[in-house]
N, C-alpha and C positions, 0 to 999 in steps of 0.2 A: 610556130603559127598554129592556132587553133585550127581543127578539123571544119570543116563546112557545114557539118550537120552534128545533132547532140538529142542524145535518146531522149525520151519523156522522164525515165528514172533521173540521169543525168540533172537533166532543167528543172526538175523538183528539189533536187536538194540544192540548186542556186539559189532557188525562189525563196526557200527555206531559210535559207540563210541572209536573202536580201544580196546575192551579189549577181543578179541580171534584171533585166528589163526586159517585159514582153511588149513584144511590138507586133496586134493581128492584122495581116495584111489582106484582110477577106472584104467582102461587098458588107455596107450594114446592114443589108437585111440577115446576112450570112450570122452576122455577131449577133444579132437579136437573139438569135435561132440559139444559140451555144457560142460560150466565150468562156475564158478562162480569167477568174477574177487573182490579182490585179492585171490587168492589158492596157496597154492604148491600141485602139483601132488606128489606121491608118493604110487604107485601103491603099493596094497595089501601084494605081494609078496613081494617087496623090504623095507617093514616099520621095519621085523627085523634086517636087516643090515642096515639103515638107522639112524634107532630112540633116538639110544643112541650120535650118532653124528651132528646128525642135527635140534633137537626137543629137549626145555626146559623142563623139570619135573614141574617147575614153574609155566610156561606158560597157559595159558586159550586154549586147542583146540577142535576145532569143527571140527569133521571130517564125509565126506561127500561120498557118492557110487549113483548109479541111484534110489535103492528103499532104502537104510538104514537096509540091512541084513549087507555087509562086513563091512558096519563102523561099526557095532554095534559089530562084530564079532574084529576087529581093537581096541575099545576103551575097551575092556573087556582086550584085549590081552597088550596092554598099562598100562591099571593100575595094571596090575600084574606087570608091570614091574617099576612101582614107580610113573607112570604120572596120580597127583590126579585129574587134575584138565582137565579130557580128557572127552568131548561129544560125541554124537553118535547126527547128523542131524537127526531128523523122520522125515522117508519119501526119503529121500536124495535131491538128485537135480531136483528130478519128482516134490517132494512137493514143491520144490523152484520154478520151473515152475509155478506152480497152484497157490502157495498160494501169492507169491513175484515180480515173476520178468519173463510174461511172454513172454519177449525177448529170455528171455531162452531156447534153443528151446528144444524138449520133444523125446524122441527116445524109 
């Protein structure tokens, strides 16, 4: 079983490769602010009525918040529900800033 959480290094060279899907689970105004292209937003609240229609159980996803408390809180709540293959970004989109891409800007 995959770890719960997976570095920014890590989740770039998925991304790189095309073998995850980011999923930002932040407020919109939070994405307006900084997001990491390619994402789907899909805010915190909305991942339970969402998840079962919009998100493969299959699929590789890395999901992403500003520090990596909600994602972590998200991929925990995720693979109760069947999605093995769900990450939690450490750090979220701050460590993405810092460690990746700092275009990104830091809020």
């Amino acid at each position: 079983m995959l770890e719960y959480e997976i570095s920014p290094t890590e989740a770039v060279a998925l991304i790189r490769e095309n073998k995850t899907r980011l999923i930002d689970v932040r407020e919109p105004w939070e994405y307006s602010t900084a997001h990491i292209e390619p994402s789907t937003l899909m805010s915190m609240g909305d991942v339970p009525a969402r998840a079962h229609q919009e998100l493969d159980p299959e699929e590789h996803l890395t999901v992403l918040c500003h520090h990596g408390q909600r994602s972590l809180n998200v991929t925990a709540w995720l693979r109760n529900q069947g999605f093995e293959n769900v990450q939690s970004l450490r750090g979220g989109i701050d460590a993405w800033s810092a460690e990746i891409d700092p275009k990104v800007p830091r809020y």
